[in-house]
C-alpha positions as a printed Julia matrix, in Angstrom:
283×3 Matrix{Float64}:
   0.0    0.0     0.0
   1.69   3.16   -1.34
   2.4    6.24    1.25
   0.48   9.23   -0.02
   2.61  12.27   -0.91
   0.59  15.68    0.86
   1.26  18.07   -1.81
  -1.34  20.32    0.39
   0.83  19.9     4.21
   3.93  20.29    2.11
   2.98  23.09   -0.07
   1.77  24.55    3.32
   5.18  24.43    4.85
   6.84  26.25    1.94
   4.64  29.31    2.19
   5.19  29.54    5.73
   8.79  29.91    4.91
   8.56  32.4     2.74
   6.52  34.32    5.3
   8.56  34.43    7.65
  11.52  35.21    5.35
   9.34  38.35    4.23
   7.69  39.28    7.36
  10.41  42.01    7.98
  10.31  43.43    4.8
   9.26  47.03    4.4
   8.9   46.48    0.56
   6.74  43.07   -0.1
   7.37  40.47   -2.99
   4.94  41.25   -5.44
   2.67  39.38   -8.22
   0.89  40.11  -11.15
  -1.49  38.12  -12.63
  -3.35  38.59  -15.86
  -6.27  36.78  -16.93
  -7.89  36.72  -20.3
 -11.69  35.87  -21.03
 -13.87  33.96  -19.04
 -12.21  30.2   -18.78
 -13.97  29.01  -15.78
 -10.71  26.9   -14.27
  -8.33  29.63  -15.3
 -10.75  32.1   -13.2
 -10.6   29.14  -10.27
  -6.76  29.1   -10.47
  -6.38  33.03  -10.3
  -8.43  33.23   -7.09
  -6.16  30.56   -5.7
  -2.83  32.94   -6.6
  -4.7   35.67   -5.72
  -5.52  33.96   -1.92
  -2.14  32.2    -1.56
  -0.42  35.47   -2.24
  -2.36  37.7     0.23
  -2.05  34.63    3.0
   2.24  35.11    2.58
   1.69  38.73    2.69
   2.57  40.03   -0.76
   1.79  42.83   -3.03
  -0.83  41.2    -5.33
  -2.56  42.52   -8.68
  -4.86  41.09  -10.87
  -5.72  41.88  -14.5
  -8.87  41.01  -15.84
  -9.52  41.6   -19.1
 -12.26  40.93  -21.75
 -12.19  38.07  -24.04
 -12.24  40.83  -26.93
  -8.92  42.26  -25.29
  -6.23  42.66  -28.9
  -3.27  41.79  -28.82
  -1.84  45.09  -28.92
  -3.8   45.91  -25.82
  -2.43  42.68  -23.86
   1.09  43.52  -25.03
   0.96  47.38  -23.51
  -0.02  46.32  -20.23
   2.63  43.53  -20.15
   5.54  46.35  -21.23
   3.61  47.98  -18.44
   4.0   45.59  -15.89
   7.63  44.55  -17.01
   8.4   48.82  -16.12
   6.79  48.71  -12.62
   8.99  48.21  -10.07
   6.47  47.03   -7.22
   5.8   43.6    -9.85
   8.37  40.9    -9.13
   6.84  38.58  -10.3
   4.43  38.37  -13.9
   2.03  35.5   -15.66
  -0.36  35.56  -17.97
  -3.23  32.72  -17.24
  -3.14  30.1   -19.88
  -5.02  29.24  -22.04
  -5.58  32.64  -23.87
  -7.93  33.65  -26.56
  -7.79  31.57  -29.79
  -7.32  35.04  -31.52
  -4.04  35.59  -29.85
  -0.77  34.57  -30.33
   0.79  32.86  -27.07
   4.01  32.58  -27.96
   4.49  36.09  -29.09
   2.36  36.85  -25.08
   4.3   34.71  -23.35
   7.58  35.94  -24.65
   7.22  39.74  -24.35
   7.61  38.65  -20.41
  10.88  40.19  -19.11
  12.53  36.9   -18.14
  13.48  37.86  -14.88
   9.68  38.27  -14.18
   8.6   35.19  -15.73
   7.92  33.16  -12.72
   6.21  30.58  -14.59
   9.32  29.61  -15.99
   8.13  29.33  -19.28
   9.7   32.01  -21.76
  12.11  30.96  -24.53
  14.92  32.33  -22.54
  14.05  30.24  -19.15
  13.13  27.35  -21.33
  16.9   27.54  -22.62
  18.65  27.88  -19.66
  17.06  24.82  -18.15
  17.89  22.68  -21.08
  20.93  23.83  -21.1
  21.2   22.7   -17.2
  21.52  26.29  -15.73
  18.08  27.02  -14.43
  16.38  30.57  -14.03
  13.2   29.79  -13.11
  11.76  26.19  -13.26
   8.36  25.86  -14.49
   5.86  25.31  -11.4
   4.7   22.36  -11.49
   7.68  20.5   -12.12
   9.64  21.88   -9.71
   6.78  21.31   -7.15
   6.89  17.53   -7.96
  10.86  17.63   -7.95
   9.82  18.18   -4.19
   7.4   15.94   -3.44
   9.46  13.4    -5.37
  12.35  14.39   -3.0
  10.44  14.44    0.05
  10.12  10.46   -0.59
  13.97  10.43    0.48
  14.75   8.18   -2.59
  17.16   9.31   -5.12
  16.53   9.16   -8.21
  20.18   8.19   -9.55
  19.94   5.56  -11.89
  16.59   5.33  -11.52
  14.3    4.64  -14.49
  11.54   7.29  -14.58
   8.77   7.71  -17.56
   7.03  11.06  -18.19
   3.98  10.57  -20.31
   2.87  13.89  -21.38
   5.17  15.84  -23.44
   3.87  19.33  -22.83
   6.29  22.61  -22.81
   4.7   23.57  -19.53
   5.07  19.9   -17.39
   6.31  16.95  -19.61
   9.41  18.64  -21.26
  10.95  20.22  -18.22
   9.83  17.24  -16.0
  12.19  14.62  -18.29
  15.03  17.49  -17.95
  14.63  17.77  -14.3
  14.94  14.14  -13.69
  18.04  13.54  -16.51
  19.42  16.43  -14.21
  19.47  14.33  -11.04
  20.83  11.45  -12.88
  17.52   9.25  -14.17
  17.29   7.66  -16.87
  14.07   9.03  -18.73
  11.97   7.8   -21.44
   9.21  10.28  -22.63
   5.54   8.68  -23.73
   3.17  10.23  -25.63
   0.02   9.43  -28.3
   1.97   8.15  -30.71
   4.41   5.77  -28.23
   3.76   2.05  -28.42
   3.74  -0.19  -26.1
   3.08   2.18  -23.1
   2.09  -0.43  -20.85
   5.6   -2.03  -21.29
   7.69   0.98  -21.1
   5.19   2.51  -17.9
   6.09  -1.19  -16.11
   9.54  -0.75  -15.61
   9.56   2.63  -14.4
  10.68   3.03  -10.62
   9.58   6.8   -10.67
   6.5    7.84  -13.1
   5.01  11.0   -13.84
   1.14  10.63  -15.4
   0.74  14.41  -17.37
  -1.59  13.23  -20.15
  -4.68  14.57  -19.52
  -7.29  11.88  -19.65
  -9.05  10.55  -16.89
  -7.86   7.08  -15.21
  -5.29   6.52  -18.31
  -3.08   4.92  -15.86
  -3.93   1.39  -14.35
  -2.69  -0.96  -11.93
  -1.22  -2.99  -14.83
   0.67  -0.31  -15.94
   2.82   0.48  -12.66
   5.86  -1.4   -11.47
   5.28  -2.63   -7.76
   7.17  -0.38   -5.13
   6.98   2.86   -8.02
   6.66   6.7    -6.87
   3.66   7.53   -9.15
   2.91  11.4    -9.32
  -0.33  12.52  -10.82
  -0.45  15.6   -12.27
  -4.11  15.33  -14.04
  -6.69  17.56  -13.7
  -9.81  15.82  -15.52
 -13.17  15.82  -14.36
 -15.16  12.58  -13.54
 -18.58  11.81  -14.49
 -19.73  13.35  -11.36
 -18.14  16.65  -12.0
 -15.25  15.87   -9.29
 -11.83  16.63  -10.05
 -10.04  12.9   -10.24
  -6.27  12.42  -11.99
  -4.69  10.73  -14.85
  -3.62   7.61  -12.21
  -6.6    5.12  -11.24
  -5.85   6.12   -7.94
  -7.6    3.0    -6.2
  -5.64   0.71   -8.54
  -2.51   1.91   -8.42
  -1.88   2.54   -4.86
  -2.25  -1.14   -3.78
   1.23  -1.18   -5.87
   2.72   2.18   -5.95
   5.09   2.85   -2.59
   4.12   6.36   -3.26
   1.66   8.05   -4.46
   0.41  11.64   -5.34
  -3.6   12.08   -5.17
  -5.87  14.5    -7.25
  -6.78  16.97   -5.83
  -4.35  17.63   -2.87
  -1.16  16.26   -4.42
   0.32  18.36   -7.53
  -2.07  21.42   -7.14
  -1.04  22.89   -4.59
   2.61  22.03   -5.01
   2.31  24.31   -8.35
   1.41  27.29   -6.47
   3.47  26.81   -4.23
   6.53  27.08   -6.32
   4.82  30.45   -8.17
   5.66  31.94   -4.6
   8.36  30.41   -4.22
  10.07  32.12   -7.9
   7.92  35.31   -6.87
  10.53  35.21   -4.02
  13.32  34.55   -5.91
  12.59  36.87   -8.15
  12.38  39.3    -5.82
  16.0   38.63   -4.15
  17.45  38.91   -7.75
  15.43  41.67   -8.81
  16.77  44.06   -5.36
  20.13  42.2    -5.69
  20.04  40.91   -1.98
  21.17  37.27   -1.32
  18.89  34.78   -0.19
  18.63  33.7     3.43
C-alpha cells in the first residue's frame, strides 16, 4: 500500500517559509497576474494565486480583461507591468484567446519576471542545465518526489505527457538528477511495457484514469499531475488512484497532491525573483 505524498501539508510548509523570510520586509514580494476571457478553471486558479499570495503577505494585482482584449492591448499592459517596479513577479493565465498569439504573449515577459518559468529564454537555460526559473509544477513535484527520500540516480523514470509547460521540463529535471528518462506520448507504443519498468512515473496526459494498476511497477513513486473531471463533476487524476496505490510505494492524489505544489513554487520564484530583482542574497 503506497504512502500518499501531501502536496497540500507540504505546499503549506513552503509558504510559511517564505513568510517568515518576508515578514520584515518594508517592501513586499509582489505578483501580477493577468487573466484573459472567461475560462472558468483559469478564473478558479487566479483566485487561488490571488488567496495564496495575500495569506504570505505580498503585493498582489490582478488583471482582468475581456475576451475581446487585442493583442496590442495585452502587449501594452505587459511592457507595463515589465516597467513597474512594485511587480516581481508576472504571468499571464493560460489558455488565452484563440485570436491571440501565445508565444508572441508569453515571450514579451521580461525573463526575470517570468515566474512561470516558461519564456524561450528560461526554457533555454534549463535545457541547457543552468536554471532561471523552473516551471511550477515540475519543480513542485521535484519536491514531493524528494520528500520520498529516494534518489533518483539511476533510476528509471517515464514522463507521459510531453507538454512545454510539465512533460518537457519534467524529463530534464529528472536527466538532471541522474535518471534515466523515457518520454511517452500518443503516438508511443507499447506504453504499458515501457510505464512497467519505471521506478519513478510521472502521469501528465490529460485523460481521466489513463493509468492502471497494470501499468505500474510494484514499489513505483507515481505522481499525478491530471486535472480531468469525472462523471460526477469531481476533479479525479490521470492515475486510477484505487488501482494503483495497492502497488505504488508512493503516491500523489488528485486533488491535494500536484495542485497545490504548483502554487506553491509560483511563490516560491515570486521570491526569488524578488531577491534577484533588489540584488540581496537569499537567506
Amino acid at each position: 500500500m503506497a504512502q500518499i505524498l501531501d502536496g497540500k501539508a507540504l505546499a503549506a510548509k513552503v509558504k510559511q517559509e517564505i513568510a517568515g523570510k518576508i515578514s520584515g520586509l518594508k517592501d513586499k514580494p509582489g505578483l501580477a497576474v493577468i487573466l484573459v476571457g472567461e475560462d472558468p478553471a483559469s478564473k478558479v486558479y487566479v483566485g487561488l494565486k490571488e488567496k495564496d499570495s495575500g495569506e504570505i503577505g505580498y503585493y498582489s494585482e490582478v488583471h482582468k480583461l475581456p475576451e475581446s482584449t487585442s493583442q496590442d492591448d495585452l502587449l501594452n499592459l505587459i511592457d507595463s507591468l515589465n516597467e513597474n517596479d512594485k511587480i516581481n513577479g508576472l504571468l499571464v493565465q493560460l489558455p488565452l484567446p484563440k485570436h491571440l498569439n501565445t508565444d508572441i504573449v508569453i515571450n514579451s515577459i521580461n525573463p526575470v519576471k517570468d515566474v512561470d518559468g516558461i519564456t524561450y529564454f528560461n526554457a533555454g537555460k534549463l535545457f541547457s542545465g543552468k536554471p532561471f526559473f523552473i516551471p511550477c509544477t515540475p519543480k513542485g513535484i521535484m519536491m514531493l518526489i524528494e520528500s520520498t527520500g529516494e534518489k533518483m540516480e539511476g533510476k528509471n523514470a517515464v514522463v507521459v505527457g510531453r507538454s512545454n509547460i510539465v512533460g518537457k521540463p519534467m524529463a530534464i529535471l529528472l536527466m538532471q538528477r541522474n535518471a534515466t528518462v523515457t518520454v511517452c506520448h500518443s503516438k508511443t507504443k507499447n506504453i504499458e511495457q515501457i510505464t512497467g519498468q519505471a521506478d519513478v512515473l510521472v502521469a501528465a496526459v490529460g485523460k481521466y484514469r489513463f493509468i492502471k494498476g497494470n501499468m505500474v511497477k510494484n514499489g513505483a513513486i507515481v505522481i499525478d499531475v491530471g486535472t480531468n473531471k469525472d462523471e460526477d463533476g469531481k476533479l479525479k487524476g490521470d492515475v486510477d488512484f484505487e488501482a494503483v496505490k495497492e502497488k505504488a510505494s508512493f503516491i500523489t492524489p488528485v486533488p491535494g497532491g500536484v495542485g497545490p505544489m504548483t502554487r506553491a513554487m509560483l511563490m516560491q520564484n515570486t521570491y526569488e525573483a524578488y531577491i534577484y530583482q533588489k540584488g540581496l542574497q537569499q537567506g
